[in-house]
NURO-134190 format. One line per field, with one value per residue (C-alpha): chain; z negated, x, y negated. Coordinates in nm, 2 decimals, always signed. Example, Ala and Ser with C-alpha at 12.3 -4.5 7.8 and 13.67 -1.06 7.14 Angstrom:
<sites>
mol <- (A|A)
zz <- (-0.78|-0.71)
xx <- (+1.23|+1.37)
yy <- (+0.45|+0.11)
</sites>
This chain:
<sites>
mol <- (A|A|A|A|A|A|A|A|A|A|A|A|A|A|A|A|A|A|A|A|A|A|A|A|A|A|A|A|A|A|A|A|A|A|A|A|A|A|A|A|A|A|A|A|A|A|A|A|A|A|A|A|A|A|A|A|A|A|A|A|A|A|A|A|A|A|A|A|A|A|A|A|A|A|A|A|A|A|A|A|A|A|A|A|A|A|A|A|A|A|A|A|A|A|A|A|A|A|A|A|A|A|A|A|A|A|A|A|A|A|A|A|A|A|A|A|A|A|A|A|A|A|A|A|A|A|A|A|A|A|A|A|A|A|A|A|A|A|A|A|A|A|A|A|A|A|A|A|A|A|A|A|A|A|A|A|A|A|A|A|A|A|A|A|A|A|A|A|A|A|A|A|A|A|A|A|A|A|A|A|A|A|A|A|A|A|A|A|A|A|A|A|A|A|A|A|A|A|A|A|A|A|A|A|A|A|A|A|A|A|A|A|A|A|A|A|A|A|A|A|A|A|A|A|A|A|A|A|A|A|A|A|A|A|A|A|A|A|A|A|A|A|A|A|A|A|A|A|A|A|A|A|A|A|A|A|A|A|A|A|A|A|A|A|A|A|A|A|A|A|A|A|A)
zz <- (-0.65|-0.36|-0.06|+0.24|-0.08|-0.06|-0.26|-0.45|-0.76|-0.87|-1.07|-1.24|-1.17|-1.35|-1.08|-0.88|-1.13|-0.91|-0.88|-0.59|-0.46|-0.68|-0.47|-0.34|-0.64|-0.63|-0.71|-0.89|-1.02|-1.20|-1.15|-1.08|-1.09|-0.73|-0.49|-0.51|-0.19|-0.14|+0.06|+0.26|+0.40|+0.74|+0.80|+0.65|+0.45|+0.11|-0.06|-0.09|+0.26|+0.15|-0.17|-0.06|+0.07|-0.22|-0.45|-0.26|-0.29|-0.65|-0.67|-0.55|-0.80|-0.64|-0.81|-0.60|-0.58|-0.31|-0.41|-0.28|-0.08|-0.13|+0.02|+0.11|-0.13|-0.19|+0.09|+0.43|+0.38|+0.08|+0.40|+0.54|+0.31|+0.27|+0.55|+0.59|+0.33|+0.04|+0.22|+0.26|-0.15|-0.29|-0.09|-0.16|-0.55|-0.56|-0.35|-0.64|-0.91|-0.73|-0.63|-0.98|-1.13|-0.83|-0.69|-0.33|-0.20|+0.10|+0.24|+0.41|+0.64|+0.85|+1.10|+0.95|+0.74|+0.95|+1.01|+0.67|+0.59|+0.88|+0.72|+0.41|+0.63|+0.79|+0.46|+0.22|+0.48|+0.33|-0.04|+0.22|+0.24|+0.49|+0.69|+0.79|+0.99|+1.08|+1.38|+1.31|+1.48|+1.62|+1.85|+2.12|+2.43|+2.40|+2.61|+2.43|+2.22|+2.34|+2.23|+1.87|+1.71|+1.88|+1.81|+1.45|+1.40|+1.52|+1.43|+1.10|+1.21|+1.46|+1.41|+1.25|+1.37|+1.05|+1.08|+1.34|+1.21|+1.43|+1.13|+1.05|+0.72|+0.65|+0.61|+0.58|+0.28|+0.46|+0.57|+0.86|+1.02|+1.12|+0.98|+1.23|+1.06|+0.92|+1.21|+1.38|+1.10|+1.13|+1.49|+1.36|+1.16|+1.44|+1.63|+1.32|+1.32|+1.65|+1.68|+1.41|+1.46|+1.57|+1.19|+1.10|+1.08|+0.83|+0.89|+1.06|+1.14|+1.34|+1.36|+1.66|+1.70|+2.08|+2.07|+1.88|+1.96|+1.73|+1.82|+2.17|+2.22|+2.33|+1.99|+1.89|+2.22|+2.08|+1.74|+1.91|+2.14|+1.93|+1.62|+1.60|+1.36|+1.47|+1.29|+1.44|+1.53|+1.67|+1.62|+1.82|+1.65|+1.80|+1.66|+1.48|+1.57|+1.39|+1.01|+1.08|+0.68|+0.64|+0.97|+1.05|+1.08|+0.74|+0.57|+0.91|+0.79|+0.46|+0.47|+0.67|+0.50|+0.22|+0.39|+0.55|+0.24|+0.07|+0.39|+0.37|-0.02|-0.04|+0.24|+0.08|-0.24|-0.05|+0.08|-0.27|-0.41)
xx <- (-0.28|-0.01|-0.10|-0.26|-0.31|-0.71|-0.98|-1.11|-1.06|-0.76|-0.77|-0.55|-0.72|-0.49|-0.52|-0.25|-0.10|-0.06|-0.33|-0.59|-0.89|-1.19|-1.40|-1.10|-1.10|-1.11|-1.44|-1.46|-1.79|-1.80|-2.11|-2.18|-1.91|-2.09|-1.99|-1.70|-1.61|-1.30|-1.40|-1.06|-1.10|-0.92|-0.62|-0.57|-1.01|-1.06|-1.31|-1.53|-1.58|-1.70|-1.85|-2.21|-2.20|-1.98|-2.27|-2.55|-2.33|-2.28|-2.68|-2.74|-2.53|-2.20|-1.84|-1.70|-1.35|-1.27|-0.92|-0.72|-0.43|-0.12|-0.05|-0.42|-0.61|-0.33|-0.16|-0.10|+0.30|+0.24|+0.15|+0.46|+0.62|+0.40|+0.41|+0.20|+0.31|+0.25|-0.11|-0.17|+0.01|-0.27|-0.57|-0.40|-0.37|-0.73|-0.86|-0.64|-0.83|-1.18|-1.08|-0.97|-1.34|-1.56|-1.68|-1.67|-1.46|-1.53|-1.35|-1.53|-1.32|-1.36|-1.12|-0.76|-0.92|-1.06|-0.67|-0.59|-0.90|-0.78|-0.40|-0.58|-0.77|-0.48|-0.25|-0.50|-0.68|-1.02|-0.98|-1.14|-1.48|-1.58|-1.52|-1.73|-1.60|-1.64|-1.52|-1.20|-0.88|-0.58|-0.46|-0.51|-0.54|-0.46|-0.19|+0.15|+0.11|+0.41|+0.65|+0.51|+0.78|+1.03|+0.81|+0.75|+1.11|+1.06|+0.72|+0.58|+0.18|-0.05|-0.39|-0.63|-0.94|-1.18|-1.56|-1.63|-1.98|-2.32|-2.53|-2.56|-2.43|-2.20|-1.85|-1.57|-1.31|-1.01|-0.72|-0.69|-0.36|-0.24|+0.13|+0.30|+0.54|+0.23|+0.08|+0.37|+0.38|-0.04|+0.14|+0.36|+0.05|-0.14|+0.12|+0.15|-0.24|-0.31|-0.01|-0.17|-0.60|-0.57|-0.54|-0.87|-1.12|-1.36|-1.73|-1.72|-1.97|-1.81|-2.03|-1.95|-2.07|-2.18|-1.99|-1.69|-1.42|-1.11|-1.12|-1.19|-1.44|-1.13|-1.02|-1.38|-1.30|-0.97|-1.08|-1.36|-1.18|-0.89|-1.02|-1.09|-1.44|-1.69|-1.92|-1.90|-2.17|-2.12|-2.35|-2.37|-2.47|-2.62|-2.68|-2.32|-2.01|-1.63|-1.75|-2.03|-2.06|-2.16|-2.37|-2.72|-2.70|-2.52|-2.82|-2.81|-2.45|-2.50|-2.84|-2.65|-2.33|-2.55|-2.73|-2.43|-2.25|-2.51|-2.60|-2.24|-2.19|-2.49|-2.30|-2.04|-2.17|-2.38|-2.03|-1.85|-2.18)
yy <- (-3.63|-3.64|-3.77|-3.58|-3.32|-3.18|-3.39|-3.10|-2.99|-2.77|-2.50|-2.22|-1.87|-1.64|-1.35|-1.52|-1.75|-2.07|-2.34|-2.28|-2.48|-2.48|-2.24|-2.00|-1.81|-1.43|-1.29|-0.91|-0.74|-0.44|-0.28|+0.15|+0.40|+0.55|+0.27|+0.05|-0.23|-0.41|-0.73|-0.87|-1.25|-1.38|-1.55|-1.87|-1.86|-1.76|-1.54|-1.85|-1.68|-1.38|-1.44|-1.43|-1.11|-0.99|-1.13|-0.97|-0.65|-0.73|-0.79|-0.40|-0.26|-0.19|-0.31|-0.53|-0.69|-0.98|-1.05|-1.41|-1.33|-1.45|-1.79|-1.87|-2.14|-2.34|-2.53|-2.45|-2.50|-2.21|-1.97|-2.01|-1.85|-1.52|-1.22|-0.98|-0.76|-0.95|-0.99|-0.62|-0.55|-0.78|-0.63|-0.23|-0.33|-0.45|-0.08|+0.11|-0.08|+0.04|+0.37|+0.45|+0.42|+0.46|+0.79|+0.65|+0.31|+0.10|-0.19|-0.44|-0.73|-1.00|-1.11|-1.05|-0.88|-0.65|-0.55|-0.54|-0.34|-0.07|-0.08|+0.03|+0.33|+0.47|+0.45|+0.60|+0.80|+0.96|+0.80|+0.55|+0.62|+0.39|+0.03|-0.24|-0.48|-0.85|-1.03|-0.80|-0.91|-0.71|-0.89|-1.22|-1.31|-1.69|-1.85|-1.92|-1.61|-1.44|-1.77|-1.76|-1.59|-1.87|-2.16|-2.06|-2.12|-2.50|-2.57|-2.54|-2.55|-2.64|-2.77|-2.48|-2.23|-2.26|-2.36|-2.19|-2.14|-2.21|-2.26|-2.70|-2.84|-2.52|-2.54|-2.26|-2.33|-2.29|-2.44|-2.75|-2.61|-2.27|-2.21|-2.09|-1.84|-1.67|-1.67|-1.48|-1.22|-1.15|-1.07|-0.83|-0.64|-0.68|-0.42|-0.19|-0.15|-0.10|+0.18|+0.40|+0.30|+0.72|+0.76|+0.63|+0.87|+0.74|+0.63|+0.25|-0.03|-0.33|-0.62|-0.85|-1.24|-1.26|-1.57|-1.59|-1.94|-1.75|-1.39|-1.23|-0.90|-0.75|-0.71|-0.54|-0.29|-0.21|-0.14|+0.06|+0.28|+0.35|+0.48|+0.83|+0.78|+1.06|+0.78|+0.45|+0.22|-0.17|-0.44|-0.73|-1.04|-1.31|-1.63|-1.64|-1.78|-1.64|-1.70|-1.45|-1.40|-1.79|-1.82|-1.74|-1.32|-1.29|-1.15|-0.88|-0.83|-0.79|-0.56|-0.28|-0.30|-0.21|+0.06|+0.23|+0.24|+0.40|+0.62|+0.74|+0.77|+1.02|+1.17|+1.27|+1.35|+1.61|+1.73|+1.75|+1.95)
</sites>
């Protein structure tokens, strides 16, 4: 093991063919054909994030893929050399896996995510059948962000945003710096997201930490007021910081992502009969 390399344990998970962190691999379930969910995790996590609500989602029957983008789970350096493309190709192949077998597909994300999860609404518009969404970001209102694109070019990170987590003795798997060139990209799909939100139409639940250090409510608002969802509902939690899905409201998280996917399935079934 180099040095300054990560203490854990590598392994070889053969959905991305390079060695990740034990605890970064991707997680897939296949459970009913009714109700499939995509889980996408945030800028520079892993699923490891995610996994206990893609486990509880697992435990009520639905199929459930939370792929590991590209980049993420490695190093930090292995960021830099991603963009928001490859990010958005690895959470759009794991959709067209679900969608293929599953009467109704949701995709759930939190922060980044939460854009990437939008992407996938306005691109496959109503083979969507709904979003929930976590702390979602599109956009920040943090001083310096304007120069990012220049600074990227001379500064290969900057110390990192994970942990952010209220609950004691709980810790986020996710990397100690934020690579800056990635960082610029997320930038770049921030714009694109926020440019088309009048394309989503489907059914949305946005859950909101009262106090979040990484992402500002303005992001939330924008998300909000932007989509054109007849059905949208927001949640405010509040004993959660950023990593809402690891802090003290995930079971609230995960008990009405349950229940609005099923609200919204039978929904639409009623429609198709």
């Amino acid at each position: 093991m180099e040095d300054g390399e990560s203490p854990l344990t590598l392994a070889i998970d053969r959905e991305v063919g390079v060695p990740v962190l034990t605890g970064a691999e991707p997680f897939a379930h296949e459970g009913s054909d009714d109700i499939g969910v995509l889980l996408c995790h945030g800028f520079t996590g892993t699923p490891q994030s995610m996994r206990p609500w893609a486990e509880h989602l697992a435990a009520e029957g639905f199929s459930v893929r939370c792929p590991l983008l590209p980049g993420h789970g490695t190093r930090w350096q292995d960021m830099n050399r991603t963009r928001w493309q490859h990010w958005y190709d690895r959470v759009d192949t794991g959709f067209g896996l679900l969608s293929a077998r599953c009467r109704s597909t949701f995709v759930f994300g939190q922060s980044m995510g939460g854009a990437l999860a939008l992407r996938l609404a306005q691109r496959h518009g109503p083979e969507v059948a709904g979003l929930v969404l976590v702390n979602p970001s599109v956009t920040t209102l943090k001083r310096g962000a304007r120069l990012l694109p220049l600074l990227a070019k001379v500064v290969p990170s900057i110390p990192g945003v994970a942990n952010d987590i209220a609950k004691p003795g709980v810790r986020e798997l996710a990397y100690d710096r934020t690579p800056l060139r990635a960082a610029a990209s997320l930038q770049q799909l921030w714009g694109v997201v926020r440019a088309d939100l009048g394309r989503v139409r489907q059914p949305l639940l946005l859950l909101r930490s009262a106090v979040d250090h990484v992402v500002e409510p303005v992001s939330s608002r924008i998300v909000l007021d932007g989509v054109a969802s007849e059905d949208k509902t927001e949640v405010v939690l509040a004993d959660s910081f950023h990593v809402a899905t690891l802090d003290n409201d995930a079971p609230t998280i995960f008990a009405a992502s349950v229940e609005f996917a099923r609200r919204v399935h039978e929904a639409r079934v009623g429609e198709a009969a």
